[in-house]
N, C-alpha and C positions, 0 to 999 in steps of 0.2 A: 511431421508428427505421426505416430503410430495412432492405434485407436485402443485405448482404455479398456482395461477388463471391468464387468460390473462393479461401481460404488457405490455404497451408501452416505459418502461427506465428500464434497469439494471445498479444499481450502484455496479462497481467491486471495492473491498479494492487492493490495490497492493502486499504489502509482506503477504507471506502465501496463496496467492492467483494467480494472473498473474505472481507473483515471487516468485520460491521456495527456499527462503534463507536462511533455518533454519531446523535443524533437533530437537533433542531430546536433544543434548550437546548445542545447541546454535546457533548464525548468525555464517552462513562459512566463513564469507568472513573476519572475525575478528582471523581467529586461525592462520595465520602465520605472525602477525603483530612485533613480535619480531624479526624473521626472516628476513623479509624485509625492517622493517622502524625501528628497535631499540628499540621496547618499549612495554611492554605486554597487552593484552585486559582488564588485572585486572585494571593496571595503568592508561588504556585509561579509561576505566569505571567511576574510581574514580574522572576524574576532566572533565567527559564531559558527558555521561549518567547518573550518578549517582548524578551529579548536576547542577538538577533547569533543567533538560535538554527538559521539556516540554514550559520553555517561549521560546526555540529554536524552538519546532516543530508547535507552532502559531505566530513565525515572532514578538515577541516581544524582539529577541536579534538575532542578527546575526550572524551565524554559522560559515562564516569567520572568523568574529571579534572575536569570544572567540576563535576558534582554534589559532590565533596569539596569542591570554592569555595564553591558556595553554599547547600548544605544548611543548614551552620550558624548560616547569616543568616537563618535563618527559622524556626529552634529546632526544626527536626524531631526526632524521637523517633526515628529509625533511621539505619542507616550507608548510603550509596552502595547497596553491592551489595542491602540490604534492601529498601529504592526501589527500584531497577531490577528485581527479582522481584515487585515490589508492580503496578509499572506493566504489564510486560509480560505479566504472570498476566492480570492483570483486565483489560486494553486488548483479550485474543485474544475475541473474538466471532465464530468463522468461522460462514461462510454453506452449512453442509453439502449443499443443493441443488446451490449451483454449484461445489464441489470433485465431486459426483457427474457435474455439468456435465463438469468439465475431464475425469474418469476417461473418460467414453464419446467424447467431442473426440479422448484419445490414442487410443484403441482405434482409431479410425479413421484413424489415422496423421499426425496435426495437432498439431504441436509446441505444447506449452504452455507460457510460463514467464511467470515474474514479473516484474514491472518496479513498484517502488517507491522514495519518495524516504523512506526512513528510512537511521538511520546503521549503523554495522555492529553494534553490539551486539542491535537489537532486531529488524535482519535476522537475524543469525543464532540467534537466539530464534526469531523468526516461519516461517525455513526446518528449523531442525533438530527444532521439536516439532511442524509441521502438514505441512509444503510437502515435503520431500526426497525424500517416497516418491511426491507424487501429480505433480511438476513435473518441465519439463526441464531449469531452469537458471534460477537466482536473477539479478536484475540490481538491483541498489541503489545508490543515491546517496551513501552513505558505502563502498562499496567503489570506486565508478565516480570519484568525485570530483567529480560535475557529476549538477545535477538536475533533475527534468522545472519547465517547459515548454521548458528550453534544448534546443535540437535535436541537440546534440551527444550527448545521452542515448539519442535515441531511433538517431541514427546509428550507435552504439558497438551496438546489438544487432541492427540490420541487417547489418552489417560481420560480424561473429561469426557470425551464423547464416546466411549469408550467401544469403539469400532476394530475391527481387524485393519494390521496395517495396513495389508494391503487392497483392503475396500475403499481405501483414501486417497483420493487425488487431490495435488498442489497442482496451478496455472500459477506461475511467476515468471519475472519476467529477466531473472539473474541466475545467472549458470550453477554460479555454487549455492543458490536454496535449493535448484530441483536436485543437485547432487545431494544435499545430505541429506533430505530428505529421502533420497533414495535409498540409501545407508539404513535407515529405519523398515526398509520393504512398501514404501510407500508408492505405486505411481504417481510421475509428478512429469509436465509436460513444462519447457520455455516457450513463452508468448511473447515475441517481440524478443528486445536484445538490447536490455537498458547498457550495456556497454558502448556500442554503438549506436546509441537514439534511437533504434528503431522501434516502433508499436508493432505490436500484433495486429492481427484482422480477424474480427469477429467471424469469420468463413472459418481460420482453419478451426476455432473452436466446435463450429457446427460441426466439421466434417468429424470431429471427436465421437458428436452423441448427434447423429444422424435421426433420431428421433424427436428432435428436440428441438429443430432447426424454426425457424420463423415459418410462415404458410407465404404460401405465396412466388 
């Protein structure tokens, strides 16, 4: 990672980022889903990620509503709302380092906020139990209607905050966001390597904003 010219906004991605929910086999929080709810992650795959499950993550279908469609076709043992407590409990993995990260980032007068492509139910799960008190401002793909790597995403929180682009930096943790992003004049670093499972490490972030870093 190079080191960042002065910002005034850091846009944080959430998974692979403030949450470490994935290794090299996959999301964790899907491998005992047989075990507790009846039904395999192959299964769940086949009738909810593996289809159309991106007009879910821009709020053009609702994530309720199809979990009532397709639950039943796969014999699960709980209702919608049981699942989606099951998913969003065990899916939170935050990276307490780098929430400490973002606390000393604000102290210094450096707008933090989120930018994630989930849909609105597990954003607002993910902002009302970890994010609200430590963030400046939530941006999600099922509130937003459009999600990263379209540049419209990343334009809608330029416009809003209304920063020079290139005062703004994106940490994500997929190739083609810090590209388009860049595309707009934005600094934007990869953390970690969701292609290949891999997490970032809250060091090389320090090593970004050497001012910044934990004491100690």
């Amino acid at each position: 990672m190079t080191s960042p010219r002065d910002v005034d906004l850091v846009v944080f991605d959430f998974d692979g980022v403030l949450n470490r929910s994935y290794d090299a086999g996959g999301f964790l929080w899907a491998r005992n889903l047989e075990r507790d709810l009846g039904f395999t992650s192959t299964a769940l795959d086949a009738v909810l990620f593996l289809n159309d499950f991106k007009s879910i993550v821009v709020g053009a279908r609702d994530l309720a509503a199809v979990l009532d469609e397709v639950l039943p076709t796969i014999n699960a043992r709980c209702t919608t709302a049981e699942f989606m407590d099951y998913w969003f409990r065990s899916d939170l993995i935050p990276c307490h380092e780098l929430l400490g990260f973002i606390d000393r980032l604000r102290a210094a007068g450096i707008c933090c906020v989120l930018g994630t492509n989930n849909e609105r139910h597990r954003a607002g799960y993910i902002w009302d139990t970890l994010l609200k008190t430590r963030m400046d401002a939530l941006y999600s793909s099922g509130l937003m209607g459009v999600a990263k790597p379209d540049t419209c995403f990343f334009q809608r929180i330029q416009d809003e905050a209304g920063c020079a682009p290139g005062r703004i930096l994106l940490i994500d943790d997929i190739a083609e966001n810090v590209a388009a992003a860049r595309t707009l004049g934005w600094q934007a670093v990869q953390y970690g390597n969701f292609a290949k499972g891999l997490l970032g490490q809250p060091g090389d972030l320090y090593a970004l904003f050497p001012a910044h870093r934990p004491a100690g």
